[in-house]
LUMPA-242684 format. One line per field, with one value per residue (C-alpha): residue number from 1; residue in three letters; x, y, z. Coordinates in nm, 4 decimals. Example, Ala and Ser with C-alpha at 12.3 -4.5 7.8 and 13.67 -1.06 7.14 Angstrom:
REM LUMPA-242684
n: (1 | 2)
res: (ala | ser)
xx: (1.2300 | 1.3670)
yy: (-0.4500 | -0.1060)
zz: (0.7800 | 0.7140)
//
This chain:
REM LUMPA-242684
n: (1 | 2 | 3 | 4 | 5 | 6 | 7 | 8 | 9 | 10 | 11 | 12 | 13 | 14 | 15 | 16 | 17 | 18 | 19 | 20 | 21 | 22 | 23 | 24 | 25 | 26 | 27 | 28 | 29 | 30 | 31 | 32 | 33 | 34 | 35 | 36 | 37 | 38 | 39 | 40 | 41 | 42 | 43 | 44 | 45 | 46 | 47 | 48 | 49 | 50 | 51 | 52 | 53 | 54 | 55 | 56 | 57 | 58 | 59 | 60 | 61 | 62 | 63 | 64 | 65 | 66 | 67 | 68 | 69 | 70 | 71 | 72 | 73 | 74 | 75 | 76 | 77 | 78 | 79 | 80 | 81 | 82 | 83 | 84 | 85 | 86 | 87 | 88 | 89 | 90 | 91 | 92 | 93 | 94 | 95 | 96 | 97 | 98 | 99 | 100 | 101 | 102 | 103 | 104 | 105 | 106 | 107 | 108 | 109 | 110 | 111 | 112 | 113 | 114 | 115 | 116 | 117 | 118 | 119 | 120 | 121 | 122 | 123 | 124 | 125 | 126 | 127 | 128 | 129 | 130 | 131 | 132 | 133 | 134 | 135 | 136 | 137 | 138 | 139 | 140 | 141 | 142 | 143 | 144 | 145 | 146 | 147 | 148 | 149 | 150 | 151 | 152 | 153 | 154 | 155 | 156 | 157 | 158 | 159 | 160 | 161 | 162 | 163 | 164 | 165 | 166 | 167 | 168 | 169 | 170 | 171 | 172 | 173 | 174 | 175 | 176 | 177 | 178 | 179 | 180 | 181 | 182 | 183 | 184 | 185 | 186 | 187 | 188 | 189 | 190 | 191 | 192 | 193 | 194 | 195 | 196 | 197 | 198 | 199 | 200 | 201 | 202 | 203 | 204 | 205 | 206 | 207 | 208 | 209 | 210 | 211 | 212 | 213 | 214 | 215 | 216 | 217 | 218 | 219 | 220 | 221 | 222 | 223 | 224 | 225 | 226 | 227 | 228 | 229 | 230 | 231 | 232 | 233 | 234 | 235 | 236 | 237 | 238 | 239 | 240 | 241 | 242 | 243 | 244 | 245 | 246 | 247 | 248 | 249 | 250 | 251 | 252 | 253 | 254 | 255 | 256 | 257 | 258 | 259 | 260 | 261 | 262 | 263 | 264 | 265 | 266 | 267 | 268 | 269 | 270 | 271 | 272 | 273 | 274 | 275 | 276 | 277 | 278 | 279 | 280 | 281 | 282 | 283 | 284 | 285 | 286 | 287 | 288 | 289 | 290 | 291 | 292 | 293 | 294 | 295 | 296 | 297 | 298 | 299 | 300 | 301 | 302 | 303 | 304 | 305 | 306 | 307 | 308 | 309 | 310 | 311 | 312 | 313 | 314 | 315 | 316 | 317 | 318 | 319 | 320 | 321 | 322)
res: (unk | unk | unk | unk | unk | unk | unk | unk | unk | unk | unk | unk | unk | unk | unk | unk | unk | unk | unk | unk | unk | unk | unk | unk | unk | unk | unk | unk | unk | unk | unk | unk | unk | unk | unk | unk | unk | unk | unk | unk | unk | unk | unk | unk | unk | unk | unk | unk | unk | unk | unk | unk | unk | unk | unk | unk | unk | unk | unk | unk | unk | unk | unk | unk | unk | unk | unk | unk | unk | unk | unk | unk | unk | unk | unk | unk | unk | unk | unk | unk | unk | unk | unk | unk | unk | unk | unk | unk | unk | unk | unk | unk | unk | unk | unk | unk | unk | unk | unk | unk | unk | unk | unk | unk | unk | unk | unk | unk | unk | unk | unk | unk | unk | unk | unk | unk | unk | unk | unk | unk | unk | unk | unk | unk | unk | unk | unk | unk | unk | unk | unk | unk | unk | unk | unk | unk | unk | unk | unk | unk | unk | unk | unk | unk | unk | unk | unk | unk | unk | unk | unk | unk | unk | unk | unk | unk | unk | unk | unk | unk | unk | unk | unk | unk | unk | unk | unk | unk | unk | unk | unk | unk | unk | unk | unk | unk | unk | unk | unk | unk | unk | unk | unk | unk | unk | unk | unk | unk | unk | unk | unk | unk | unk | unk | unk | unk | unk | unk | unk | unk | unk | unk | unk | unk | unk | unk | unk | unk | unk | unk | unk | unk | unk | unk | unk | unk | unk | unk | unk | unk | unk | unk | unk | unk | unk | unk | unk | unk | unk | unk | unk | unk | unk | unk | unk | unk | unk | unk | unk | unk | unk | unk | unk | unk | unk | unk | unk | unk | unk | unk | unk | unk | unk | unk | unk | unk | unk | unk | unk | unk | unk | unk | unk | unk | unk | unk | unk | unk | unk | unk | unk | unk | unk | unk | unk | unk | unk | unk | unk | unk | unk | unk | unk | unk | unk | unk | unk | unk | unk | unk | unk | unk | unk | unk | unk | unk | unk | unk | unk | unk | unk | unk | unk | unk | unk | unk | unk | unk | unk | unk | unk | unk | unk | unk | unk | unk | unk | unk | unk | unk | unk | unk)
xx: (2.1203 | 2.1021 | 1.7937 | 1.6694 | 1.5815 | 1.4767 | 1.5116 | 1.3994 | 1.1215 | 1.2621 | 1.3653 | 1.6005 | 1.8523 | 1.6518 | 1.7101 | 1.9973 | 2.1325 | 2.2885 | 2.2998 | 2.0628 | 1.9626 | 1.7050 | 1.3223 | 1.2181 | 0.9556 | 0.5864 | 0.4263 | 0.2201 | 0.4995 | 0.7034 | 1.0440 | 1.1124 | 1.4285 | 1.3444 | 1.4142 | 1.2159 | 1.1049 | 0.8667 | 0.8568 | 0.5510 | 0.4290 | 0.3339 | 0.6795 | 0.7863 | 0.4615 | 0.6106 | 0.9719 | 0.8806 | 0.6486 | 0.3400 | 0.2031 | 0.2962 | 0.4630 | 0.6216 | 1.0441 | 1.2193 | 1.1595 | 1.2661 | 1.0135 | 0.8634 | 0.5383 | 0.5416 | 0.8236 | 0.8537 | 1.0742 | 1.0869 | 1.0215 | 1.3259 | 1.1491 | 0.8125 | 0.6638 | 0.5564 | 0.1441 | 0.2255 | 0.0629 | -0.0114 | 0.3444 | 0.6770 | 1.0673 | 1.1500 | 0.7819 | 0.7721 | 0.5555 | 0.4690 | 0.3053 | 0.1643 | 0.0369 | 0.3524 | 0.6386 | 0.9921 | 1.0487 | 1.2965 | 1.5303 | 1.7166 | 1.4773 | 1.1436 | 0.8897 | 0.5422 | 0.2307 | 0.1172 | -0.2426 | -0.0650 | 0.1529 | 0.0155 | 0.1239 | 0.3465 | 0.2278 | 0.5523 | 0.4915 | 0.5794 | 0.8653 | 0.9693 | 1.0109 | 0.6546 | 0.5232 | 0.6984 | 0.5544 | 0.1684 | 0.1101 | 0.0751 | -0.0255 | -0.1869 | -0.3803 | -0.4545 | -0.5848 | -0.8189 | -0.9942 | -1.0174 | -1.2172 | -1.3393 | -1.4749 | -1.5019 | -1.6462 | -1.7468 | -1.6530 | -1.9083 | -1.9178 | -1.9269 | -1.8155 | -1.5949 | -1.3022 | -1.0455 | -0.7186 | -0.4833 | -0.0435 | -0.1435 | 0.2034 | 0.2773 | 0.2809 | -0.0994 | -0.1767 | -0.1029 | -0.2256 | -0.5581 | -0.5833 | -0.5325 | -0.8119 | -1.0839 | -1.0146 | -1.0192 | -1.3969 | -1.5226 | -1.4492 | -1.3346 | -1.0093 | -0.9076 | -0.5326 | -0.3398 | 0.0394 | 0.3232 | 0.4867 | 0.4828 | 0.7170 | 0.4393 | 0.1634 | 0.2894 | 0.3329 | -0.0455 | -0.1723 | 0.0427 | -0.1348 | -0.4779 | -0.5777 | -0.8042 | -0.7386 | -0.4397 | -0.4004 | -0.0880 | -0.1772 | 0.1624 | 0.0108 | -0.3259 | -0.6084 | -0.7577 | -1.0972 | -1.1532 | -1.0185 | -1.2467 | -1.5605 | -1.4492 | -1.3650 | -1.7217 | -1.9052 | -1.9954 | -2.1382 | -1.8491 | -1.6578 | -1.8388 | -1.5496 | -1.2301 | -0.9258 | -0.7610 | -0.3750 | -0.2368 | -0.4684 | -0.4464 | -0.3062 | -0.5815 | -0.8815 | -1.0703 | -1.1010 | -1.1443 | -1.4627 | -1.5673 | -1.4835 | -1.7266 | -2.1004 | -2.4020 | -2.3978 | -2.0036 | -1.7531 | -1.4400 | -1.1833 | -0.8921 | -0.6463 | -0.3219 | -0.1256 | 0.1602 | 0.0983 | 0.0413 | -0.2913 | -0.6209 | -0.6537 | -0.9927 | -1.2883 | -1.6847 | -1.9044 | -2.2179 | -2.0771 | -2.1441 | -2.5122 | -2.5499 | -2.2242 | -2.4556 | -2.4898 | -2.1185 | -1.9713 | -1.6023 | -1.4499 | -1.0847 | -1.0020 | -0.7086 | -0.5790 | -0.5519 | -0.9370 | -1.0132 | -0.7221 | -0.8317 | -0.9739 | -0.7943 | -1.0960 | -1.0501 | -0.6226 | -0.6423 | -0.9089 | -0.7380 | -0.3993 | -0.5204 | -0.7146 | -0.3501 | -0.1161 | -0.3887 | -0.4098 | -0.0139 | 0.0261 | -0.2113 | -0.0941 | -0.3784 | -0.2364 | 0.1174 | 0.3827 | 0.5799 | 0.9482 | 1.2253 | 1.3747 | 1.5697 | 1.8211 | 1.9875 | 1.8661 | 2.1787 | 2.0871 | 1.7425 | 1.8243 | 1.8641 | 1.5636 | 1.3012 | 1.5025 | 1.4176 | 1.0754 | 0.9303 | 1.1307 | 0.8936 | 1.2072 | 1.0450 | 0.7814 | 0.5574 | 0.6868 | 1.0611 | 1.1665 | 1.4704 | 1.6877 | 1.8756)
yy: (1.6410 | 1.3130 | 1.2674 | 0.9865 | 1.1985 | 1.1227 | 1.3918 | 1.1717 | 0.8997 | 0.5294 | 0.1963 | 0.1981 | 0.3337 | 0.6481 | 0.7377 | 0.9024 | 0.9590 | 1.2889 | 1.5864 | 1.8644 | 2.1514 | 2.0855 | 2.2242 | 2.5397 | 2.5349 | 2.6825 | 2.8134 | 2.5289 | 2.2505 | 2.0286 | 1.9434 | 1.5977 | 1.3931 | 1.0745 | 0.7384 | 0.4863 | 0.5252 | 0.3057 | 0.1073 | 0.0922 | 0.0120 | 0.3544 | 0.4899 | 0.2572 | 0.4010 | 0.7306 | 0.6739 | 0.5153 | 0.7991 | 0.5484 | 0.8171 | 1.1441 | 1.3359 | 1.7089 | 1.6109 | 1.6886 | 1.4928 | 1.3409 | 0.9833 | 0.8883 | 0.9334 | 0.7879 | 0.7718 | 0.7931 | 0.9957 | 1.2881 | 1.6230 | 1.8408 | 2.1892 | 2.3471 | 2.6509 | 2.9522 | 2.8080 | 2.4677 | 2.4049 | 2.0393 | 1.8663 | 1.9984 | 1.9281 | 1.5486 | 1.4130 | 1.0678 | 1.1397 | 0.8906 | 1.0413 | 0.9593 | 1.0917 | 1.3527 | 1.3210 | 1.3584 | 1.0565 | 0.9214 | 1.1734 | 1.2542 | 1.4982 | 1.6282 | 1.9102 | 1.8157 | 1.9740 | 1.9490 | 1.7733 | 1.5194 | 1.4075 | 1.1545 | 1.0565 | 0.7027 | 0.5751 | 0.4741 | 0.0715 | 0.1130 | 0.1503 | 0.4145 | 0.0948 | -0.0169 | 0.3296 | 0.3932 | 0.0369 | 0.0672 | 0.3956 | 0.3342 | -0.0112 | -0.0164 | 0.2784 | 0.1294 | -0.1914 | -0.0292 | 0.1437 | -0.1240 | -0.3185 | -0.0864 | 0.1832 | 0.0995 | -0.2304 | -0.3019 | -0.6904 | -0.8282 | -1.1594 | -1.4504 | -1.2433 | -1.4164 | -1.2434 | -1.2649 | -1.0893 | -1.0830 | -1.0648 | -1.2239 | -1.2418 | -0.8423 | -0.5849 | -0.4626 | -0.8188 | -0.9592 | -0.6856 | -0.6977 | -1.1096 | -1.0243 | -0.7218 | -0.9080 | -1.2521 | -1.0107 | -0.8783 | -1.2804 | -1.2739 | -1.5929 | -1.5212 | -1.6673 | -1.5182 | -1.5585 | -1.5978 | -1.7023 | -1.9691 | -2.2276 | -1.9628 | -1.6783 | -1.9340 | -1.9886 | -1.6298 | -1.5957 | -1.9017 | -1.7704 | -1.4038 | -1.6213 | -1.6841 | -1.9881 | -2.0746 | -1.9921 | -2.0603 | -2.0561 | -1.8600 | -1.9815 | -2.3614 | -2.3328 | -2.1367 | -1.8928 | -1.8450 | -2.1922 | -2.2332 | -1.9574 | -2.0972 | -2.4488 | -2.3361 | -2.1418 | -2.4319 | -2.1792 | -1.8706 | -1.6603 | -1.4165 | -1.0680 | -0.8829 | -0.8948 | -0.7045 | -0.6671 | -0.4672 | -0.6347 | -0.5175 | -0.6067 | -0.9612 | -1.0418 | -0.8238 | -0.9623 | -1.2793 | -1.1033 | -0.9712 | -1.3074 | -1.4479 | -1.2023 | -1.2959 | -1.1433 | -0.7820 | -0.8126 | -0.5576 | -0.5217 | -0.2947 | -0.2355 | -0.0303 | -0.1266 | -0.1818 | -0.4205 | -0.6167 | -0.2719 | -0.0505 | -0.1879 | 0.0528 | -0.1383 | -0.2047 | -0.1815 | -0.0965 | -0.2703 | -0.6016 | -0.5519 | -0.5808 | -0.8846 | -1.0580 | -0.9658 | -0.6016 | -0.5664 | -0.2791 | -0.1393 | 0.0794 | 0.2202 | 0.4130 | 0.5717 | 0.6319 | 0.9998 | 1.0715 | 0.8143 | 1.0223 | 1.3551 | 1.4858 | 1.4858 | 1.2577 | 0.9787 | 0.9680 | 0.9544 | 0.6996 | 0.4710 | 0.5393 | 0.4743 | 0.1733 | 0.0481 | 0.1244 | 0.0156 | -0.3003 | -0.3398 | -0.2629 | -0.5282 | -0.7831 | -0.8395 | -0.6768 | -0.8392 | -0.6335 | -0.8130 | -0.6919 | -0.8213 | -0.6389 | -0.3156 | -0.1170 | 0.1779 | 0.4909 | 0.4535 | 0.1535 | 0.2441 | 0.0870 | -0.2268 | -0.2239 | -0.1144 | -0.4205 | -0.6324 | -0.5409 | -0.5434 | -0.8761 | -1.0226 | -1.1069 | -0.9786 | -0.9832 | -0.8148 | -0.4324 | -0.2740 | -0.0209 | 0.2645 | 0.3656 | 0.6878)
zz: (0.2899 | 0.0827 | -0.1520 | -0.4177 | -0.7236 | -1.0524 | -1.3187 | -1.6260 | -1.6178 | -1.6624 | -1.4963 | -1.1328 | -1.2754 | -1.3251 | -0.9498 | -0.8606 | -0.4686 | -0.4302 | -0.2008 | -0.2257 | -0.0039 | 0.2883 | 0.2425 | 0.3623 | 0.5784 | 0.5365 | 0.8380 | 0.8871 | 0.7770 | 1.0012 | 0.9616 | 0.9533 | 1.0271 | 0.8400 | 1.0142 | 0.7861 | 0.4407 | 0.2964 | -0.0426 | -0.2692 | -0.6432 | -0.6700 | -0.6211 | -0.9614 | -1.1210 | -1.0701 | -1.1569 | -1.4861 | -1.6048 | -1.5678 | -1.3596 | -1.4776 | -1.1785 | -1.2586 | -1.2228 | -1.1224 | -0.8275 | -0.4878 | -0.4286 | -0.1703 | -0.0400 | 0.3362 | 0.6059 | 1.0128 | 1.2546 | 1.4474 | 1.4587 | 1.3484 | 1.3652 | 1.3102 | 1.1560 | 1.2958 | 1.2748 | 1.3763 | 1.7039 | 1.7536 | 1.6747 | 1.8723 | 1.8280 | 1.9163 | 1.8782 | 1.7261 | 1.3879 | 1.0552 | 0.7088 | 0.3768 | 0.1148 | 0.0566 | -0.2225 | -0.0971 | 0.1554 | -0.0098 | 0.1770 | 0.5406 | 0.5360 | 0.4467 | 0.4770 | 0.5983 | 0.5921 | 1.0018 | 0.9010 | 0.7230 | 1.0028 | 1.2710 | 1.6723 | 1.6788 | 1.9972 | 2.2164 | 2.1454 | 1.7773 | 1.6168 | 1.3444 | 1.1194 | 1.1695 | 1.1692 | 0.8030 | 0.6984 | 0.8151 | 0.6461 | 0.3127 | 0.2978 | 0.6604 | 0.5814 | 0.1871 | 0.3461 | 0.5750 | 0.3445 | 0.1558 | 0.3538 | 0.5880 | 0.3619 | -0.0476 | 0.0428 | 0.3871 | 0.4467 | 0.7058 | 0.8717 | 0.5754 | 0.2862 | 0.0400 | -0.0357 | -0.3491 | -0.2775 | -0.5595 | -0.4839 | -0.0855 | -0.0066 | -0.0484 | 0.1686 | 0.1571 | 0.0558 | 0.4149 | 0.5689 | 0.4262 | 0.4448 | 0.8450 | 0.8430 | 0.6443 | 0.8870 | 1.1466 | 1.0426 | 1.0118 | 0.6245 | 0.3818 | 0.2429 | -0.0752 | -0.1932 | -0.5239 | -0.5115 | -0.7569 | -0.5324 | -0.2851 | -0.0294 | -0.1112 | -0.0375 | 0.3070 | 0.4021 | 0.3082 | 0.4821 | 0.7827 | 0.7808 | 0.7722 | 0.4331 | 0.3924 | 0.0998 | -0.1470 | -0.5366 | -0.7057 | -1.0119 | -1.2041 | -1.1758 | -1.2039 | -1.3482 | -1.0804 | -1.1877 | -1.2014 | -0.8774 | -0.6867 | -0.8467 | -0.7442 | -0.3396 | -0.3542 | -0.5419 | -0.8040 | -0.6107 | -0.6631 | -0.4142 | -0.3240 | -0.3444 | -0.5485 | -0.4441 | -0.7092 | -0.7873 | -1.0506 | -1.2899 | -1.6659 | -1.6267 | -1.3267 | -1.3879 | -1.6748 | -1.4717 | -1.1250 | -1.2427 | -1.3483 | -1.0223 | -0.8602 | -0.7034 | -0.7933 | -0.7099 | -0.5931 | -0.5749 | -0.8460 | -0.6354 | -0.8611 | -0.6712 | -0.8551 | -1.1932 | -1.0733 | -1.4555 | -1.6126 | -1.6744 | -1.7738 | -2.0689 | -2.2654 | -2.0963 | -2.1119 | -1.8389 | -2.0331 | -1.9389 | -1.5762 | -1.6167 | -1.7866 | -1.5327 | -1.2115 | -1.1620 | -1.0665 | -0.9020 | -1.0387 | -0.8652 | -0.8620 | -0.5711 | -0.4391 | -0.0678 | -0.0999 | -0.1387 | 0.1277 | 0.3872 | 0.2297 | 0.5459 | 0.8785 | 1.0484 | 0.8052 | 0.8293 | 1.2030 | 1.1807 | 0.9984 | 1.1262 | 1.4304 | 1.3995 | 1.2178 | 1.5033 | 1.7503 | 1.6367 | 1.5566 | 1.8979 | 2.0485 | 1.8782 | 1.6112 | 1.3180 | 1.2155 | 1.0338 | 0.7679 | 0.8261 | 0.6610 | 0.3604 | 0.4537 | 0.2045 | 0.2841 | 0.1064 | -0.1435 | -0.2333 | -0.3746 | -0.7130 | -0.6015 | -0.3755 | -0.6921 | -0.9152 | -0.6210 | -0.5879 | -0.9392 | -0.9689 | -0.7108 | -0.5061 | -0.1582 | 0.0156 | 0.2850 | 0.2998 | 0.2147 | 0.3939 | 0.3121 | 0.5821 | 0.5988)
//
């Protein structure tokens, strides 16, 4: 079968697309014949070495399809059932072996495209706001890159639970794309200053929660955007890592919260990943949640698809195809 690999950490050109054997299967792992891959920072965090991943290694950590075949202790998925995952290295591939609790139902109404697309980021946004800080009716919200793919998602989930949504973006196209999703207000961090900006739109009083994944270009300033007692979620390094910073000054800037959580602890247990999965397709299916779909490569073309994203040439979610 055809794989991504990358047998040396560096830039794009680190990835390789060549033919390699299929997985064996566990007794309790699926088979999976990959229809949609999904794109995401973390994949370029793990090609470049920023997180250290034993290589080497085919990326990838979420993807749709069907069920090829099934171990011998697999008893809830069959052969030809319509299946999405996260959370599980190797998507980048025709096909991949899946531990059964990992793998969720597509309902009928969504596609293998929009199933590969709202793992990740669906699943990332939900927590977000659903779990590490609970947005209730009123709360002002600052979500950093708007116009990406968890960006848009979350601007729909926090309008969707009666919050204020301010967004940064880079450009007047991005800005659009956020005020479409339902942001209510959008600053263009290239032109102006955003701090300023978000104590200006709240007359001073600050935004209870920042959501925040550029990290070390944004998050000095996030936290000074923040309320009394707000929330500093930092759940990205799209400007690199935020390598110096003291605690102490959270006291004396409000009693701040900083936290930097991850989507595998918060789809650790099967409960939570069906939860939010669920909620995700549920709402993608009604209507109320909006996919972003636009930028497909094939899986040969990977290269050109991680130049394009950490170029800031796309937006909303990218998605590999077999």
């Amino acid at each position: 079968m055809k794989a991504v690999r990358v047998k040396e950490y560096g830039g794009p050109e680190a990835m390789s697309y060549e033919d390699i054997d299929r997985p064996e299967l566990g007794d309790t792992d699926v088979l999976v014949k990959i229809e949609a891959s999904g794109i995401n920072y973390i994949d370029t965090y793990q090609r470049s070495g920023l997180y250290q991943i034993p290589l080497p290694a085919t990326l990838g950590l979420e993807a749709a399809g069907t069920v090829e075949e099934v171990g011998s202790a697999v008893s809830y998925f069959k052969s030809g059932d319509r299946i999405a995952y996260t959370s599980v290295a190797g998507a980048y591939a025709e096909y991949a072996a899946v531990p059964e609790d990992k793998l969720v139902a597509i309902p009928e109404d969504v596609s293998f495209n929009a199933g590969a697309a709202a793992m990740l980021q669906g699943c990332t946004a939900h927590y977000l706001c659903k779990s590490t800080y609970v947005v209730k009716e009123g709360d002002r919200c600052l979500i950093h890159a708007a116009a990406g793919g968890v960006g848009l998602l979350l601007i729909q989930m926090v309008k969707n639970a009666g919050g204020f949504v301010i967004g940064t973006v880079s450009t007047e196209e991005k800005a659009q794309l956020a005020k479409d999703a339902g942001a209510d207000e959008v600053i263009l961090y290239s032109e102006q200053d955003f701090e300023v900006e978000v104590k200006r739109i709240t007359d001073g009083a600050g935004v209870n929660v920042a959501y925040d994944s550029v990290g070390k270009a944004t998050f000095e300033k996030s936290i000074d955007c923040l309320s009394k007692l707000g929330y500093m979620v930092l759940y990205g390094n799209a400007s690199g890592p935020v390598t110096e910073f003291n605690p102490a000054t959270l006291g004396p800037k409000g009693s701040l919260f900083l936290t930097r959580p991850t989507l595998f602890d918060y789809t650790a247990d099967r409960a939570s990943l069906e939860w939010r999965s669920g909620d995700v397709f549920n709402w993608i299916a009604d209507g109320s949640l909006i996919l972003r779909l636009e930028h497909f490569y094939p899986l040969s073309e990977v290269q050109q698809a991680h130049i394009d994203l950490e170029g800031r040439k796309t937006t909303g979610k990218i998605i590999l195809t077999p």
